[in-house]
C-alpha positions in Angstrom: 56.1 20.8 -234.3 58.5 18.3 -233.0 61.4 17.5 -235.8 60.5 14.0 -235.3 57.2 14.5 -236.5 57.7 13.8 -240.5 59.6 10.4 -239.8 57.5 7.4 -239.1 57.6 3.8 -239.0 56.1 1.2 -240.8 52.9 1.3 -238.5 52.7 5.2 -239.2 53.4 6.0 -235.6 56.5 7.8 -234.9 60.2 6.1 -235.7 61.5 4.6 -232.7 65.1 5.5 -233.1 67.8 3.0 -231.6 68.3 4.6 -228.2 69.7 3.4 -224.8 67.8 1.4 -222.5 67.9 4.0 -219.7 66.1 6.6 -222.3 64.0 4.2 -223.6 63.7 1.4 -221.4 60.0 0.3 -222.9 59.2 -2.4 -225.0 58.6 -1.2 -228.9 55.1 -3.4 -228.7 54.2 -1.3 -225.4 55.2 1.6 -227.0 53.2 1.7 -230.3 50.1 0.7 -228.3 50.4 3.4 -225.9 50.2 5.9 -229.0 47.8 4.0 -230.7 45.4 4.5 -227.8 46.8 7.9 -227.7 43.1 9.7 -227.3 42.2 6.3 -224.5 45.6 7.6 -222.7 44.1 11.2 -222.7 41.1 10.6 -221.7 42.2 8.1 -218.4 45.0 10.6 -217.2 42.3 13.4 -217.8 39.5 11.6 -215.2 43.0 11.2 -213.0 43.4 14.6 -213.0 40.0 15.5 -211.4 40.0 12.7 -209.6 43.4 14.4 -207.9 41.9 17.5 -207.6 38.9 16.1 -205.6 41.6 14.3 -203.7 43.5 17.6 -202.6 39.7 19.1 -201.5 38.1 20.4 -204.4 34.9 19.1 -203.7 31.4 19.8 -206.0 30.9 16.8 -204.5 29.6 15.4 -201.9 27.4 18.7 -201.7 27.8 17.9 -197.7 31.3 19.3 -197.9 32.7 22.9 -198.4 33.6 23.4 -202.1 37.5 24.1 -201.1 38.4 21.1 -198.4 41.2 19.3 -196.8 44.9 20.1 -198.1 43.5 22.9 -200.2 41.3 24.3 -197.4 44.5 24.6 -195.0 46.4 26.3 -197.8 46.5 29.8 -198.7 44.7 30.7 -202.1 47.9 32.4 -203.3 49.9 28.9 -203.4 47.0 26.2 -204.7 48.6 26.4 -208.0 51.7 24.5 -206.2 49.4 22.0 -204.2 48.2 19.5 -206.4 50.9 18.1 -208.2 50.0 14.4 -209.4 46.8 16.0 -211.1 48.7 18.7 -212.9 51.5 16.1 -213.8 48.9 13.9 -215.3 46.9 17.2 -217.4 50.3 17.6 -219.0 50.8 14.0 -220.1 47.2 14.3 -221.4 47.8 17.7 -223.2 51.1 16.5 -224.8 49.4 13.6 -226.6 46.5 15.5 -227.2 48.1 17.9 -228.4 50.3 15.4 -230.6 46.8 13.7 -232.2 45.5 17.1 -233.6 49.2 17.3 -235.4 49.6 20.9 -232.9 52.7 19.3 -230.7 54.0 21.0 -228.2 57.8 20.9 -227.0 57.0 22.8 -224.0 54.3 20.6 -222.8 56.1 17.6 -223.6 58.9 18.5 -221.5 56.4 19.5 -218.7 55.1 16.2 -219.2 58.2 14.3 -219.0 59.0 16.0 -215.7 56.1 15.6 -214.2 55.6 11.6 -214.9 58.8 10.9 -214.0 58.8 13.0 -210.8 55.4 12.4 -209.6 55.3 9.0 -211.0 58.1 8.0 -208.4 57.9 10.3 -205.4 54.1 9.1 -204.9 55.5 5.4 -204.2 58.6 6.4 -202.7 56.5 8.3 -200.0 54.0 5.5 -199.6 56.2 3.0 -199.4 58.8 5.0 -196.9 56.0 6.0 -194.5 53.7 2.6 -195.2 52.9 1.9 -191.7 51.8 6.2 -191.5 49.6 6.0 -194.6 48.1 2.4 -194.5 46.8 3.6 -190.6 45.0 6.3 -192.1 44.0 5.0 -196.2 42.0 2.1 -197.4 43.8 -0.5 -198.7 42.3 -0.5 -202.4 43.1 3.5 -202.4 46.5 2.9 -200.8 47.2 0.8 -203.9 45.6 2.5 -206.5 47.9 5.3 -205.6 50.9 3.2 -206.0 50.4 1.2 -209.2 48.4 4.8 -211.2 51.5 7.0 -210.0 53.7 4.1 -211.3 51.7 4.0 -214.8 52.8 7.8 -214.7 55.9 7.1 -215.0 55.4 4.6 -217.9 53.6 6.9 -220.1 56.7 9.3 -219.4 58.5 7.3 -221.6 56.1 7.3 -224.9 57.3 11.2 -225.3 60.6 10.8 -226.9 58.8 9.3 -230.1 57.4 12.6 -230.5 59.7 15.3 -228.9 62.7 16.2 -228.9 63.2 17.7 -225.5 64.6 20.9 -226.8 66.7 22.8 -224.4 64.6 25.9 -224.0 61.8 23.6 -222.8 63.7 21.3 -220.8 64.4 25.0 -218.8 61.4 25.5 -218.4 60.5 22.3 -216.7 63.3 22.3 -214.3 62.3 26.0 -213.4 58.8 25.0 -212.5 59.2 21.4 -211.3 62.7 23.3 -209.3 60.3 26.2 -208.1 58.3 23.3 -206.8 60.6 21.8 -204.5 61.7 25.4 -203.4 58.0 26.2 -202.0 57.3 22.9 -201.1 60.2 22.6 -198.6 62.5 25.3 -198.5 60.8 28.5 -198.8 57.4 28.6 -198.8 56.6 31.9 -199.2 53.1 32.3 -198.3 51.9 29.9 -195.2 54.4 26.4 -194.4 55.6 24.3 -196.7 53.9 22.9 -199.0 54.2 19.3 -200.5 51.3 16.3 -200.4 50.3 15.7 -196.8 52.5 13.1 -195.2 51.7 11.2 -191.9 51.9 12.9 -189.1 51.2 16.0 -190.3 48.5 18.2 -188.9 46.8 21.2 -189.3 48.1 24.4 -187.3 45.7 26.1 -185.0 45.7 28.6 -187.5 43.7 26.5 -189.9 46.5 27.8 -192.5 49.2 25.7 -192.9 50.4 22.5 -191.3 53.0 21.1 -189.2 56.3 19.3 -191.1 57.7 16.9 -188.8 61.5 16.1 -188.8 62.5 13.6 -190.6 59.5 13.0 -193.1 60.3 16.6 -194.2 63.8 15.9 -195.3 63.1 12.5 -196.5 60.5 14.1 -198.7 62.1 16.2 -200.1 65.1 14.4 -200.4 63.3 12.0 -202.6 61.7 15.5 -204.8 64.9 16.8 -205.3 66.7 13.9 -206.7 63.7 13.3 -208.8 64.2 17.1 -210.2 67.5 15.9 -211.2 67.0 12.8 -212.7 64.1 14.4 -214.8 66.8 16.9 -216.0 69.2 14.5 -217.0 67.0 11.6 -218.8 65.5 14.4 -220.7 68.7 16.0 -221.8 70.7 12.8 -222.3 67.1 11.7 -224.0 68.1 14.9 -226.8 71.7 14.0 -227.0 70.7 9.9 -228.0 68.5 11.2 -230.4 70.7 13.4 -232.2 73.5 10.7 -232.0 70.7 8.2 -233.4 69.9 10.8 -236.4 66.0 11.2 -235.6 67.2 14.7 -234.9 68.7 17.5 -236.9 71.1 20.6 -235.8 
């Protein structure tokens, strides 16, 4: 249970302590509806989520295609789990506020969360907007945009989590271990088959048909944008702990 849990405002949501913009940059309006609709919230980034996973090749349907298909069906079994990243991002967001409506909070998940909206929620666009002319050639226009503007919503509902964690420092860890373990296996080391981050243009599968190729400089642009994202992630949520122990919505 988050120690911010017994103090709330007089809406009954959770008090919005007086915060920096740059932790809190949302509106208090936006913010009280986005946990009023709380279970709405859930249920969207829920349908996101297997919406991602059909997009990374887990396919029931069309019952024309091979159950395990595209980006999934070039990677080795052993890594999937590091794969699909927006979809697992946007589970995490849904399980924190679940979690948060049947009064069972979890610090660990909400720091998981945070990571992964604000990470996600800002390497998707970077990427699509960096390699435009790469991904436009090869995605619809309405999809093209969908992914922009949904990964940017991400990153909006990020910022609805400090009204009801407090971004201890045990779970903070743990998010940068598995949101750093990430950015090891998608570009640095993969350990089983190549790298592997969300297909960027140009890429291709080897004649293998496990892994793909990682041309130079998509690759380090990439993950250039990942690992500063990591960081960020790290700081916001920290600093996020320090404001609210400064603002007294937190005690020692």
């Amino acid at each position: 249970m988050s120690p911010l849990a017994d103090l709330t405002d007089d809406d009954g949501l959770p008090e919005r302590p007086d915060l920096p913009w740059y932790v809190a940059p949302l509106p208090r309006t936006l913010e009280n509806v986005g946990l009023r609709l709380a279970t709405l919230v859930v249920a969207v980034n829920l349908v996101g989520t297997a919406f991602g996973f059909w997009y990374y090749g887990v396919h029931p349907l069309p019952l024309s295609d091979p159950l395990i298909t595209w980006q999934l069906g070039g990677t080795p079994p052993s890594m999937w789990v590091f794969v699909p990243d927006s979809p697992v991002a946007t589970l995490f967001i849904a399980l924190a506020l679940g979690l948060w409506r049947l009064d069972r909070s979890n610090e660990y998940v909400n720091a998981l969360a945070f990571f992964g909206c604000w990470k996600l929620g800002l390497w998707t666009p970077f990427v699509l907007l960096a390699f435009a002319d790469g991904f436009t050639a090869a995605t619809p226009l309405p999809m093209y945009l969908f992914l922009l503007f949904s990964h940017l919503a991400m990153t909006v509902e990020g910022f609805l989590l400090y009204r009801i964690s407090g971004f201890p420092v045990r779970a903070v860890a743990v998010a940068v271990a598995w949101y750093g373990l990430n950015d090891v296996v998608d570009y640095l080391l993969p350990i089983v088959g190549t790298p592997h981050h969300t297909l960027m243009p140009g890429q291709v599968v080897l004649e293998s048909g496990v892994g793909f190729t990682h041309p130079s400089p998509t690759h380090e642009i990439a993950a250039a944008g990942a690992v500063v994202l990591t960081l960020t992630a790290t700081f916001l949520a920290l600093a996020t702990r320090v404001k609210l122990f400064e603002a007294g919505a937190l005690r020692p």
